[in-house]
Kinemage of the C-alpha trace (Angstrom):
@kinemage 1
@onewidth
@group {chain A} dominant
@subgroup {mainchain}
@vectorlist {calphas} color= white
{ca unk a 1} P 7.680 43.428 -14.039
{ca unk a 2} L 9.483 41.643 -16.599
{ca unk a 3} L 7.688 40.281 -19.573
{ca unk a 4} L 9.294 37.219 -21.098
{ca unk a 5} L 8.277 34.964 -24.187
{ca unk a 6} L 9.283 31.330 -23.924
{ca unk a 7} L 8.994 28.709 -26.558
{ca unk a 8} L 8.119 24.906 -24.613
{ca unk a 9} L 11.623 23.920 -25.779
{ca unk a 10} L 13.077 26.533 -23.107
{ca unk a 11} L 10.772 25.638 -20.350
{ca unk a 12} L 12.332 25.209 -16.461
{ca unk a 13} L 10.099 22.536 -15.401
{ca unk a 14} L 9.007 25.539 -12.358
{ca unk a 15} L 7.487 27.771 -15.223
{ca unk a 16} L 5.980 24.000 -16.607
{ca unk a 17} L 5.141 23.294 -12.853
{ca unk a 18} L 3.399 26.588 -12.379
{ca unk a 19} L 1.508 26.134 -15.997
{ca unk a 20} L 0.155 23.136 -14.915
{ca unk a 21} L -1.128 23.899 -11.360
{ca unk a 22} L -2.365 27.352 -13.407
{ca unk a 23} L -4.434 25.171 -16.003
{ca unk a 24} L -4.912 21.723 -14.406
{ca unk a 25} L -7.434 20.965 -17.086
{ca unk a 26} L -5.604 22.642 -19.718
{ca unk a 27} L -5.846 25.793 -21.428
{ca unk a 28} L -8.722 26.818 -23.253
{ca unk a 29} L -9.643 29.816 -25.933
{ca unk a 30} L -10.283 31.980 -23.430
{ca unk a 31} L -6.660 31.325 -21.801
{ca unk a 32} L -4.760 32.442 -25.171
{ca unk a 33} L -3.479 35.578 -26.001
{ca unk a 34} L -2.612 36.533 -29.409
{ca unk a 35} L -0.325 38.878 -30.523
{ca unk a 36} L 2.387 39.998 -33.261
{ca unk a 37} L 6.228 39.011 -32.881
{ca unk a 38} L 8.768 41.784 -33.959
{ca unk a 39} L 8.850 39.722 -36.918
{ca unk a 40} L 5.063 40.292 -37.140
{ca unk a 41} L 4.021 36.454 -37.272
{ca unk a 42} L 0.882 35.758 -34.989
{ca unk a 43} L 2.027 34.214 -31.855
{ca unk a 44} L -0.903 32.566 -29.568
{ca unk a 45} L 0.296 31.736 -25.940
{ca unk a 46} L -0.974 31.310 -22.421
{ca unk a 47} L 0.480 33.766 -19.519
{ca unk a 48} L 1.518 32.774 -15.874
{ca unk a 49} L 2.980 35.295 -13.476
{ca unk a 50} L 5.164 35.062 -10.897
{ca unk a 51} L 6.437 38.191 -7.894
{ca unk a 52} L 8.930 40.066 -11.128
{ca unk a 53} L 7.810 38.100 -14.167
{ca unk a 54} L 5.246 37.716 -16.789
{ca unk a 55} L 5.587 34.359 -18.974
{ca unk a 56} L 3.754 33.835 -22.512
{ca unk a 57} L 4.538 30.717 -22.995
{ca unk a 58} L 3.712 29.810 -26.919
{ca unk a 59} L 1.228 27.026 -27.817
{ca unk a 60} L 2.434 24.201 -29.427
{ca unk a 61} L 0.936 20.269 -29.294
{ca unk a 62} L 4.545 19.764 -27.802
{ca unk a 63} L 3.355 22.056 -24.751
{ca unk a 64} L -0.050 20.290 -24.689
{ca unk a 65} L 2.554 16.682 -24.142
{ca unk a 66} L 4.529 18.278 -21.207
{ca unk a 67} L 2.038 19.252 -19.241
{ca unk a 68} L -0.246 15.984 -19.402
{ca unk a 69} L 3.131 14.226 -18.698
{ca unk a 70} L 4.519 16.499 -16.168
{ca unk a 71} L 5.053 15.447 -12.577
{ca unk a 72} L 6.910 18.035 -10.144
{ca unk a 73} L 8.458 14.804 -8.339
{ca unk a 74} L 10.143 13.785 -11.268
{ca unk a 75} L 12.608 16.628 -10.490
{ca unk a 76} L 14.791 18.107 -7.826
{ca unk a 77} L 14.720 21.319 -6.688
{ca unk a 78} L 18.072 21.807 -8.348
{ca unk a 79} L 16.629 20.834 -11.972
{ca unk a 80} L 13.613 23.156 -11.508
{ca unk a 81} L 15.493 25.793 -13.317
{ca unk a 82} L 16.961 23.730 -16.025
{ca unk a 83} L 15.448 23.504 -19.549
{ca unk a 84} L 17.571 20.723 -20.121
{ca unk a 85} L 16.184 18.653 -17.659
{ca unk a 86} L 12.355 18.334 -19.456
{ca unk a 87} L 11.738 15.300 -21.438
{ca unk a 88} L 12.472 16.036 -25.510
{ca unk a 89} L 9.032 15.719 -27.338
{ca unk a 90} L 9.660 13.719 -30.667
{ca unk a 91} L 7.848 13.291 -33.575
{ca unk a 92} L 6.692 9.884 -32.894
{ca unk a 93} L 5.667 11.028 -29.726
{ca unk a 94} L 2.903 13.659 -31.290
{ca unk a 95} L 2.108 10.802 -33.875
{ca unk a 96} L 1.346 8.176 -31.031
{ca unk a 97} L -0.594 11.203 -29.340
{ca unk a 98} L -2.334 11.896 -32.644
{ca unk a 99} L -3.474 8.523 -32.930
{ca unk a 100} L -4.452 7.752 -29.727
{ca unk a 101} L -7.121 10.900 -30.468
{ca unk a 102} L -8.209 9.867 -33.463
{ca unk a 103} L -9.009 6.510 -31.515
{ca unk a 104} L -10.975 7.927 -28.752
């Protein structure tokens, strides 16, 4: 099996599709894994597994934004394995985000 680390910014939207139907509610502490890069920095990600490959996908707030946004519709099957075709996450989106918590 092939184990492969994946920053949010590299995401197909079928590893974001698979994330989400994996953690409907979102991911918890007991969904991360921590562990050391070969740089050893602390990474903390959440794993999903397909038939040949193991994704730890790394925890950002950006993540957090794809997923509540995602909608497998939105794409066709084509795009599915195209990072390019997710949504960039901006800075004024995680401000609007951060907001809208404090608010609630």
């Amino acid at each position: 099996m092939k184990n492969v680390i994946v920053d949010y910014k590299k995401l197909t939207p079928e590893v974001l599709a698979m994330l989400v139907e994996k953690y409907p509610d979102g991911y918890g502490d007991d969904d991360v894994i921590t562990f050391k890069n070969h740089k050893y920095e602390t990474i903390e990600a959440v794993e999903v597994i397909t038939q040949d490959t193991k994704y730890l996908v790394k925890i950002s707030k950006r993540l957090s934004m794809q997923m509540e946004s995602f909608d497998e519709d939105d794409y066709s099957e084509k795009e599915m394995d195209d990072p390019e075709a997710l949504p960039e996450i901006t800075v004024e989106d995680l401000k609007k985000a951060e907001e809208e918590e404090d608010k609630d």
